[in-house]
C-alpha positions as CSV (number, residue, x, y, z in Angstrom):
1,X,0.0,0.0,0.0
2,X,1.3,3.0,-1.1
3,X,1.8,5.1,1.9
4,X,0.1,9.1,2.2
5,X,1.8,11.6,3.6
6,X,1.1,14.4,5.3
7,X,2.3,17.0,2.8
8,X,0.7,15.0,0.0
9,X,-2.6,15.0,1.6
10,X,-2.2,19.0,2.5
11,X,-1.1,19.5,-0.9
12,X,-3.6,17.5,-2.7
13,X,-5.4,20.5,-5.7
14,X,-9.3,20.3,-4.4
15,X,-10.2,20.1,-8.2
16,X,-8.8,16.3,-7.6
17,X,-11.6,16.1,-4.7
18,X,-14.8,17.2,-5.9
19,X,-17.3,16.4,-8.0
20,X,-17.7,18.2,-11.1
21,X,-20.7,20.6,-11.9
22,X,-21.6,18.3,-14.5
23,X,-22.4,15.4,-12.1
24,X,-23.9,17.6,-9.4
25,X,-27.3,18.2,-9.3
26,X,-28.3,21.6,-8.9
27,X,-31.4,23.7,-9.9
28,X,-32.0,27.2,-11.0
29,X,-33.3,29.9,-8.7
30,X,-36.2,30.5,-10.6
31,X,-37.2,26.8,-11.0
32,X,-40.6,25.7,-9.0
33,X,-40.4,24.5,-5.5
34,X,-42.1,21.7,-7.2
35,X,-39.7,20.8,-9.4
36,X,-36.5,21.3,-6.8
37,X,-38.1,18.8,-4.5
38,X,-38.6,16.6,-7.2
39,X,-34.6,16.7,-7.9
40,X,-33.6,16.9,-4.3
41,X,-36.0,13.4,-3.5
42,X,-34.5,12.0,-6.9
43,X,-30.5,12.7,-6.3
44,X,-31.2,11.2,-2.9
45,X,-29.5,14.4,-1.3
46,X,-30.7,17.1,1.5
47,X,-29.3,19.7,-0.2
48,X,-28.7,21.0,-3.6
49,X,-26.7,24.2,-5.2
50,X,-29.0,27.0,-6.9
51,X,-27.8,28.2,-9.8
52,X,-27.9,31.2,-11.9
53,X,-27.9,31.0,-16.0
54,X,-24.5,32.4,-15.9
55,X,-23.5,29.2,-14.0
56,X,-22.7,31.2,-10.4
57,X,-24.1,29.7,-7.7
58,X,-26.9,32.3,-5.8
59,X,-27.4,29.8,-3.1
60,X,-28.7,26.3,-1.6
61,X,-31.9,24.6,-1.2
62,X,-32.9,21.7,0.9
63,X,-36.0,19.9,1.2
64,X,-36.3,21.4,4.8
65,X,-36.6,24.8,4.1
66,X,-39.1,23.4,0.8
67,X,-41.6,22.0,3.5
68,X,-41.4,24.9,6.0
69,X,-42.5,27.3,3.5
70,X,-45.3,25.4,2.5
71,X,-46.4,24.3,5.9
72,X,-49.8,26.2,6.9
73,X,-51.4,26.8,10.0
74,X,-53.6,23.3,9.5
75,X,-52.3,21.6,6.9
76,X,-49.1,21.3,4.3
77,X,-50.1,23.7,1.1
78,X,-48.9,21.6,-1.5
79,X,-50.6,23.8,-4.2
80,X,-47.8,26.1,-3.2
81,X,-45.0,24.0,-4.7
82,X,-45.9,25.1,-8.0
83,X,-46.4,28.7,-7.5
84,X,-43.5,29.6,-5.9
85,X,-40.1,29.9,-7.3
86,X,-36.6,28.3,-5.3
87,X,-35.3,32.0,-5.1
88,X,-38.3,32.2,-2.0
89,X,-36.6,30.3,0.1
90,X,-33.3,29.3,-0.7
91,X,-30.0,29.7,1.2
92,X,-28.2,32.7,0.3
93,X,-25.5,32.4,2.8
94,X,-23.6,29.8,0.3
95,X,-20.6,27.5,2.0
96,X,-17.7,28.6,-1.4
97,X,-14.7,28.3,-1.8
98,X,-12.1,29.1,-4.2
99,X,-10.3,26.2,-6.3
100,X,-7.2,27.3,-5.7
101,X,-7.8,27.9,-2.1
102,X,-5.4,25.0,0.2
103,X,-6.9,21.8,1.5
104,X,-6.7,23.0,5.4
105,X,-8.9,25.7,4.3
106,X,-11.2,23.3,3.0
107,X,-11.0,20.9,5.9
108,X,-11.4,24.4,8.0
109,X,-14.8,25.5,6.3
110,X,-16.5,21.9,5.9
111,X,-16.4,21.8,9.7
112,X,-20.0,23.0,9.7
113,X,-21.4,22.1,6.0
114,X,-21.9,18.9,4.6
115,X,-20.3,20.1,1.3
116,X,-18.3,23.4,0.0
117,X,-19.3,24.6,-3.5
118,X,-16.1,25.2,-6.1
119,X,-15.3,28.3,-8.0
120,X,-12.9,29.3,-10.2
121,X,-11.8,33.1,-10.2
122,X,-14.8,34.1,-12.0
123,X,-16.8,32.9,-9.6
124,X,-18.5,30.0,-12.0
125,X,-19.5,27.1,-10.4
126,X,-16.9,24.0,-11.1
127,X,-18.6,21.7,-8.7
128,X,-18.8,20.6,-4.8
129,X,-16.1,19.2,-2.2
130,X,-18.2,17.1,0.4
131,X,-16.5,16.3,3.5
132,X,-17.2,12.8,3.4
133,X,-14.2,13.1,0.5
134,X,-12.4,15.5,3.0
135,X,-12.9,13.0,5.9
136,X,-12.0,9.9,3.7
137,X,-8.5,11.4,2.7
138,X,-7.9,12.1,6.2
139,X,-9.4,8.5,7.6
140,X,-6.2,7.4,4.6
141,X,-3.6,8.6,6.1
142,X,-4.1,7.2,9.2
143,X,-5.1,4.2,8.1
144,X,-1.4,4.1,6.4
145,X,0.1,5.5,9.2
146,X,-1.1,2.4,11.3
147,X,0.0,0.2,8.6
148,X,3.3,1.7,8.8
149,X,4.0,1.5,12.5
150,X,2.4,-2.7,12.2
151,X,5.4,-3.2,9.8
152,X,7.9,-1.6,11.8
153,X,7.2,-3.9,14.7
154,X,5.8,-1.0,16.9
């Protein structure tokens, strides 16, 4: 097993990390409630980026804040998840970051968010760095660390 080290993993480009717009799912902010909760329940995830036509992301939307906005007094008004747009209710404090930016950075800002999105200096979306990726790199190195120190008879 090839063994990480600790440079390596600090020096690792996130572009090699994340996933690529093109395999993220994402909506637009003027897409219907209707239709973002149909991708969220579809991609299987809590949480998608929003999207503007110029390919900058404007925010997040999860399926949480979806169902509080249509939840009434008495009842859920689903008649509402057509006539209102994502841009209602999304998440416009967005978790960035920079695709040059260092991997301690990363590690740093995915403390609190499940995933970071990507730009480049233009601020167009490239795609997302999860921290399960984040925590997977890290669980690597210890896990060769551990088989480093069995082989050396520590």
């Amino acid at each position: 097993m090839a063994r990480l080290g600790l440079q390596d993993m600090l020096n690792t480009p996130l572009q090699n990390l994340m996933i690529a717009a093109e395999r993220v799912a994402c909506v637009y902010a003027e897409n219907s409630l209707e239709h973002a909760l149909l991708v969220l329940i579809k991609s299987g995830y809590s949480s998608v980026p929003v999207l503007s036509h110029q390919e900058e992301v404007t925010g997040t939307v999860s399926k949480t804040m979806i169902l509080d906005s249509i939840l009434g007094i008495e009842r859920i008004e689903f008649e509402q998840l057509d006539q209102r747009q994502v841009q209602d209710v999304m998440n416009r404090e967005v978790p960035r970051i920079q695709v040059g930016q260092d991997w301690l950075t990363a590690l740093e800002m995915s403390i609190h968010q499940p995933y970071l999105c990507v730009e480049d200096e233009q601020d167009k979306f490239l795609g997302i760095l999860t921290r399960s990726k984040l925590l997977s790199q890290i669980h690597g190195y210890f896990r060769s660390m551990s088989v480093s120190k069995q082989g050396d008879g520590r």
